[in-house]
C-alpha positions as CSV (number, residue, x, y, z in Angstrom):
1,X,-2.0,-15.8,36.8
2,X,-4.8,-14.7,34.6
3,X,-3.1,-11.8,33.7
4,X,0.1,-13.5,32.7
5,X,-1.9,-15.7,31.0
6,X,-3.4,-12.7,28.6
7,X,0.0,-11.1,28.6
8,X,1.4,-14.1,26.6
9,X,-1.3,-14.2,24.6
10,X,-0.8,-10.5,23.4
11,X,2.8,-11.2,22.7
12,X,1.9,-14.3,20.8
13,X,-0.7,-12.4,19.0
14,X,2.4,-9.4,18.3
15,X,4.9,-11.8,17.5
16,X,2.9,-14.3,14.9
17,X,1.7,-10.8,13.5
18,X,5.1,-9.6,13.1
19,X,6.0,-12.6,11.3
20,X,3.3,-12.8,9.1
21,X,3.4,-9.3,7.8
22,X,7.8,-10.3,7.6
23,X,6.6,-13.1,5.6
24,X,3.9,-11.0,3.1
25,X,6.8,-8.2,2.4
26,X,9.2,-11.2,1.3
27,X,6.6,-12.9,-0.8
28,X,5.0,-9.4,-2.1
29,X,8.9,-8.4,-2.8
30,X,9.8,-11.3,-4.8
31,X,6.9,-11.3,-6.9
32,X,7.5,-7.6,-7.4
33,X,11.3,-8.1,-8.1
34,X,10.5,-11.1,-10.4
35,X,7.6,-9.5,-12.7
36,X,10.2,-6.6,-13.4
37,X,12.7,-8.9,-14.3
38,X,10.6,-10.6,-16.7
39,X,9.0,-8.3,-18.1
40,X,13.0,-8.0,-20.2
41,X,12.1,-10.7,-21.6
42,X,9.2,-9.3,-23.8
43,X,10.7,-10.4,-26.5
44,X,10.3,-13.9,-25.8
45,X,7.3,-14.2,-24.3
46,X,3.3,-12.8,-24.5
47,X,2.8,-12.5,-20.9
48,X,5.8,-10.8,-20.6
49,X,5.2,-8.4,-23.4
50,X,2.2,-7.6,-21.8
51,X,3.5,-6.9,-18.3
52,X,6.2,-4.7,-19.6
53,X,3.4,-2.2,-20.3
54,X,2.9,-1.5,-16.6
55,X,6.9,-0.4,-16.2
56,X,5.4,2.9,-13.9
57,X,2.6,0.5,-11.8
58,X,5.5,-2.0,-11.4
59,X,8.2,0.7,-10.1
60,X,5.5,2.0,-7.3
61,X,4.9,-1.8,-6.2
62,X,9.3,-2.3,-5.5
63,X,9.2,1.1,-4.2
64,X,6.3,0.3,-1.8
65,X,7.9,-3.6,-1.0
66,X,11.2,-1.4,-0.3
67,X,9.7,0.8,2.0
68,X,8.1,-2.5,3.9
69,X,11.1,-4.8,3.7
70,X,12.9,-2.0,5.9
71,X,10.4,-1.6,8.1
72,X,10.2,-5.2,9.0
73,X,14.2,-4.8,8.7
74,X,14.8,-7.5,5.9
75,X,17.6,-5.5,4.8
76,X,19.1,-7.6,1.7
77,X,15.6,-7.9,0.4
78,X,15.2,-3.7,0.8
79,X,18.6,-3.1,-0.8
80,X,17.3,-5.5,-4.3
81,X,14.2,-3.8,-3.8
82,X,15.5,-0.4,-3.9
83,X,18.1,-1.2,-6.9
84,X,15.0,-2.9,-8.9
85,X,12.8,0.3,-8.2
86,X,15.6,2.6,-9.2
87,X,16.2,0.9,-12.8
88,X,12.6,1.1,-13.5
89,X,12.4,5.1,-12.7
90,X,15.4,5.0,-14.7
91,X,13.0,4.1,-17.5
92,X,9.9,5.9,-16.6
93,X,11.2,9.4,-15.7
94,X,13.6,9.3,-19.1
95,X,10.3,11.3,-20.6
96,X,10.7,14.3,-18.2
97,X,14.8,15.1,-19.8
98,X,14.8,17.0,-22.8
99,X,15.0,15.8,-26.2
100,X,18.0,16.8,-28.9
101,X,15.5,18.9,-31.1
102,X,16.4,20.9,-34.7
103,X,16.2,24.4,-34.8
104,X,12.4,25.6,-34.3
105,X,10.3,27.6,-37.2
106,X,8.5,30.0,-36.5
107,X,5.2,28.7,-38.5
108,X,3.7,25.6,-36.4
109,X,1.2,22.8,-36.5
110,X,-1.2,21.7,-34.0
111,X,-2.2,18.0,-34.5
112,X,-4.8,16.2,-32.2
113,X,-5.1,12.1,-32.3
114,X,-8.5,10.8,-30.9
115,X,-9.3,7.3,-30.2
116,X,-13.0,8.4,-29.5
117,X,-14.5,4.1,-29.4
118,X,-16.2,3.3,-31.4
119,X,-19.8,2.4,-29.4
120,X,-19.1,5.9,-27.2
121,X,-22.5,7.8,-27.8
122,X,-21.1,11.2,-26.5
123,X,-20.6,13.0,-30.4
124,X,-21.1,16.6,-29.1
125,X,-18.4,16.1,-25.9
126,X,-15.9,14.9,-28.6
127,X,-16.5,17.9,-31.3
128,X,-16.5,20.3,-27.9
129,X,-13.5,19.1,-27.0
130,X,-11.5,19.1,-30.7
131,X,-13.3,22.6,-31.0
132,X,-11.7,23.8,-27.4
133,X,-8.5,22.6,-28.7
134,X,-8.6,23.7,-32.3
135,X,-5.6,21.5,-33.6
136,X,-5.2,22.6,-37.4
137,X,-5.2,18.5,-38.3
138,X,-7.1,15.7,-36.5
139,X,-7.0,12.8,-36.3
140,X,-9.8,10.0,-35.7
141,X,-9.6,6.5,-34.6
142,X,-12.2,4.2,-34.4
143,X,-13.7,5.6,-36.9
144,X,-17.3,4.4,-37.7
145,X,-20.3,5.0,-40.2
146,X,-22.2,6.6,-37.0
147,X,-19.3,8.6,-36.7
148,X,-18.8,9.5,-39.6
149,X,-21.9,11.0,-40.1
150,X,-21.7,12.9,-36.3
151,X,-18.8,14.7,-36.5
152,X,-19.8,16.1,-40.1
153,X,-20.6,19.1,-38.2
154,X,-16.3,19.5,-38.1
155,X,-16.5,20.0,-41.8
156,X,-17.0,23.6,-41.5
157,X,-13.6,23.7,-39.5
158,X,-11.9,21.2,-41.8
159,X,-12.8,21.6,-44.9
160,X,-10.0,18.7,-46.3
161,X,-10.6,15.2,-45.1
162,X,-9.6,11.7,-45.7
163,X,-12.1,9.0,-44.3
164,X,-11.6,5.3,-43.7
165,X,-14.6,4.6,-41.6
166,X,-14.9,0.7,-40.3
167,X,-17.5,-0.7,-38.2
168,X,-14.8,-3.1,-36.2
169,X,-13.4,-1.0,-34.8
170,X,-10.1,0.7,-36.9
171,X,-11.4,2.5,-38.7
172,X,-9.6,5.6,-39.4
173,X,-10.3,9.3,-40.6
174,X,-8.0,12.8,-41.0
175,X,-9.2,16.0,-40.7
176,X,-7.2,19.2,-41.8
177,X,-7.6,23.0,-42.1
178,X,-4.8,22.9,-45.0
179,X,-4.9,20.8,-48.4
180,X,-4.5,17.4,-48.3
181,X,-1.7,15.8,-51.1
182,X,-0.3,12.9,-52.1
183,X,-3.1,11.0,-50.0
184,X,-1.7,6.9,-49.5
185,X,-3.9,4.1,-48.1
186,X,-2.2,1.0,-47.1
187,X,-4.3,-1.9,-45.2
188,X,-1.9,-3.2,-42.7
189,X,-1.5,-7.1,-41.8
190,X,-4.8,-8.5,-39.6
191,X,-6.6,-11.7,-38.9
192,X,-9.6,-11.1,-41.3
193,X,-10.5,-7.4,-40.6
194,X,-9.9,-4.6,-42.7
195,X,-7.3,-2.3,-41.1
196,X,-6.4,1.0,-42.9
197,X,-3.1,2.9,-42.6
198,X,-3.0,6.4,-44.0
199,X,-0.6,9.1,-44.8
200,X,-0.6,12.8,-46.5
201,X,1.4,15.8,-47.0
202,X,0.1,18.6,-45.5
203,X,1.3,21.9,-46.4
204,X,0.9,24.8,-44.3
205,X,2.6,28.1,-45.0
206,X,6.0,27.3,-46.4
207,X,6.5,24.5,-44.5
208,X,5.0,20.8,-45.1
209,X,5.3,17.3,-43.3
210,X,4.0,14.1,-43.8
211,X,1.5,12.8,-41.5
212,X,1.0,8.9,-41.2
213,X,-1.9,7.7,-38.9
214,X,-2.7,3.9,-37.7
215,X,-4.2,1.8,-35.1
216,X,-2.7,-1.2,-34.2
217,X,-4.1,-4.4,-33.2
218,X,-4.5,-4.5,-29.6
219,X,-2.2,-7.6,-27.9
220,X,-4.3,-9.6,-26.0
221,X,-3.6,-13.0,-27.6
222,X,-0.4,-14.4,-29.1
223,X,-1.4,-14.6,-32.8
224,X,-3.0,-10.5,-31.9
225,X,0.6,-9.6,-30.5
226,X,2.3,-11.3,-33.5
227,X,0.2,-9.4,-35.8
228,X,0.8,-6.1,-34.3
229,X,4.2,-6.5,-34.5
230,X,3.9,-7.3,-38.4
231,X,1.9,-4.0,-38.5
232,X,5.1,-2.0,-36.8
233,X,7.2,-3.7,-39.5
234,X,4.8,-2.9,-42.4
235,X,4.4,0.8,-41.1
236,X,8.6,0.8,-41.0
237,X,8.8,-0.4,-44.4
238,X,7.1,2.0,-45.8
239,X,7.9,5.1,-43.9
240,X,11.6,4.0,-44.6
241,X,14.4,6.1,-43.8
242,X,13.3,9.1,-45.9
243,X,14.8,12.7,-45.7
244,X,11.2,13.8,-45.2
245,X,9.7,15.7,-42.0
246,X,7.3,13.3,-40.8
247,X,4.7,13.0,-37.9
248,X,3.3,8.9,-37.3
249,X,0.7,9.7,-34.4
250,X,-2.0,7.0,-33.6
251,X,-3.2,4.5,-31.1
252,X,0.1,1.7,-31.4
253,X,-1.3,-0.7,-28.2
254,X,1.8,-0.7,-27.0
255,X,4.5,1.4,-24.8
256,X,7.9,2.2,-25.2
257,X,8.7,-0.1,-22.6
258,X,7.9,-2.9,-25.8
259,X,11.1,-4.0,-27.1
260,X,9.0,-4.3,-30.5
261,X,7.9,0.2,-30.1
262,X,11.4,0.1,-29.8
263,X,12.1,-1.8,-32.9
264,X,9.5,0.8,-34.4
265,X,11.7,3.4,-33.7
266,X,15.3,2.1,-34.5
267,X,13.9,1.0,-38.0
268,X,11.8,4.6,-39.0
269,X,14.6,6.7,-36.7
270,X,12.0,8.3,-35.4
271,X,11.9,10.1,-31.7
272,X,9.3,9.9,-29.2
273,X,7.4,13.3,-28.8
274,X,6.9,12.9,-25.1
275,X,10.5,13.3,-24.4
276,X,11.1,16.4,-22.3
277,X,6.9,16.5,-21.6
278,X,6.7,13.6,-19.3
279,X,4.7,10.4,-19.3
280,X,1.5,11.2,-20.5
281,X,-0.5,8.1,-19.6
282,X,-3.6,8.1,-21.7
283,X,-5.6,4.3,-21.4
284,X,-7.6,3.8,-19.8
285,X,-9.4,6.5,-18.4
286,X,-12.1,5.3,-16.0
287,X,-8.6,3.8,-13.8
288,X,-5.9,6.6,-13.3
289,X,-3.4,3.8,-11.0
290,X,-3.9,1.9,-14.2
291,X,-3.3,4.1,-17.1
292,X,-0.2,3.5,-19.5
293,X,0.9,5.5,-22.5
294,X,-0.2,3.5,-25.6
295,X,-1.2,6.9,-27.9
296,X,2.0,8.2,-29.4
297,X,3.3,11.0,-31.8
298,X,6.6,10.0,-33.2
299,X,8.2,12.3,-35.1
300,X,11.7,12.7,-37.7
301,X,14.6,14.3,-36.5
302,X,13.3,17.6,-38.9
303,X,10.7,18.2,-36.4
304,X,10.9,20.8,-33.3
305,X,8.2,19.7,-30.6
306,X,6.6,23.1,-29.2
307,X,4.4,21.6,-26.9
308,X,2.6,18.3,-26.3
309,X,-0.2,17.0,-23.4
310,X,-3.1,15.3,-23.6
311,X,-7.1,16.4,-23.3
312,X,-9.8,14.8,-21.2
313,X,-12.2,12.2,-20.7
314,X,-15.1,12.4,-23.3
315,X,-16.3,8.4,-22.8
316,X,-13.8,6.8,-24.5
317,X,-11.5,4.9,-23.0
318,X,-8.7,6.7,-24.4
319,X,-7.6,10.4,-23.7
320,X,-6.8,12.7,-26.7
321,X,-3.3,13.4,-27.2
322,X,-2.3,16.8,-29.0
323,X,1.4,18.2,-30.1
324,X,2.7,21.5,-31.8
325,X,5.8,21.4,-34.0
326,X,7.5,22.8,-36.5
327,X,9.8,21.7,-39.2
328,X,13.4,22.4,-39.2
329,X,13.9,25.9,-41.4
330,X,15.4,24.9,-44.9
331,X,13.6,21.7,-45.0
């Protein structure tokens, strides 16, 4: 009797756990399935706009709740699951494929974009690191006093420089092995800061391209996101649709996954220079599972990308990104 007794108990103990865990894969499912569908409406909403930042976290979490709802053979739930996860690989493997590029020149550029934060301490790490990489133009945000006055050690490597140092926090600076022209400062739309927005030409050989550099407000309140998105239509304005090869690199605080990036994009018709290099996540750095590609390079349709990855970990919370390109022969 005793061991009947235990017997039942085990298969109680089995079959409530079986339930449970049937239960957790639905709920865990349908949250998953119903943060991807609205992060489409990003438009609309903050929180939204926000989530739609996580596209690559949010693909592994259907993908995993796919995997579960099969095992636990909730079959309907598996096949939404597994059509949800698909879409949004759809949108975060579109970076591996190739981009339509102009012909390449054989005279290129290597340009480096640094979000180094502002309170990081670790100067020396950061030239090390711009030094190992020896991008021909650099560009630094979160540019500081205390900064500025560490890295004038890079002076000797870049002779030509255009400095917007701020103590808030965007501050911005460029530093170049070729002339500087046609220099532009433009304070772009904030809640009582000072945010600077350069661009120059920069001539190298026979070739020359406009660089623009920014660093948008960061989105974590309503009237933030709002003022973002003013500095994506300010920056648009003013880039315009010019026959003119130009490279926009920066921190943005945003992904392309934003339907506002790709605002940014339709307006300028600029391309994203990850296409055909992959992801390249690069905030923040201290979690990997976390990390989400809010550094970009955007470049005309002039421009050939040779290369483009991103550095390591200096103590910022953001990784360096650095390209090579080219403009289009004739232009």
């Amino acid at each position: 009797m005793n061991e009947q007794v235990a017997k039942a108990r085990r298969l109680g103990i089995i079959s409530l756990s079986k339930f449970l865990i049937s239960k957790c894969t639905l709920v865990c499912g349908l949250l998953a399935a119903g943060i991807f569908l609205f992060t489409f409406t990003g438009r609309f909403f903050f929180l939204a706009e926000l989530a739609c930042h996580f596209r690559f976290q949010i693909m592994l979490a259907l993908a995993a709740t796919a995997i579960m709802s099969l095992v636990v053979k909730r079959y309907k739930l598996a096949s939404l699951l597994t059509f949800l996860a698909l879409v949004a690989t759809s949108g975060t493997l579109s970076m591996h494929y190739p981009a339509a590029q102009p012909p390449a020149a054989s005279r290129t550029l290597k340009i480096m974009s640094f979000n180094v934060l502002v309170t990081n301490r670790n100067y020396q790490s950061t030239i090390d690191q711009i030094v190992e990489h020896n991008p021909d133009i650099v560009t630094i945000l979160e540019y500081s006093k205390k900064w500025d006055a560490e890295l004038q050690a890079l002076r000797e490597i870049y002779p030509y420089a255009v400095c917007e140092p701020r103590q808030h926090g965007f501050g911005v600076a460029i530093f170049s092995k070729y002339p500087l022209s046609d220099v532009q400062r433009l304070t772009l739309p904030t809640i009582n800061i000072d945010n600077p927005f350069l661009t120059a030409s920069v001539s190298f050989g026979e070739q020359s391209i406009r660089l623009a550099t920014m660093h948008a407000y960061s989105p974590t309140t309503k009237t933030r996101l709002a003022f973002r998105n003013q500095q994506f239509t300010t920056v648009a304005e003013f880039l315009g649709h010019q026959d003119i090869p130009t490279v926009v690199i920066g921190d943005f605080n945003c992904t392309p996954w934003s339907p506002f990036l790709k605002d940014f994009q339709a307006e300028t018709g600029l391309r994203d220079s990850r296409r055909g290099f992959g992801n390249q996540a690069t905030w923040p750095t201290q979690w990997e599972i976390l990390r989400i590609p809010i550094d970009h390079a955007f470049v005309s349709p002039h421009i050939h990308v040779h290369d483009r990855f991103v550095g390591d970990a200096t103590g910022s919370d953001h990784l360096p990104i650095i390209l090579e390109v080219s403009v289009e022969p004739g232009k």
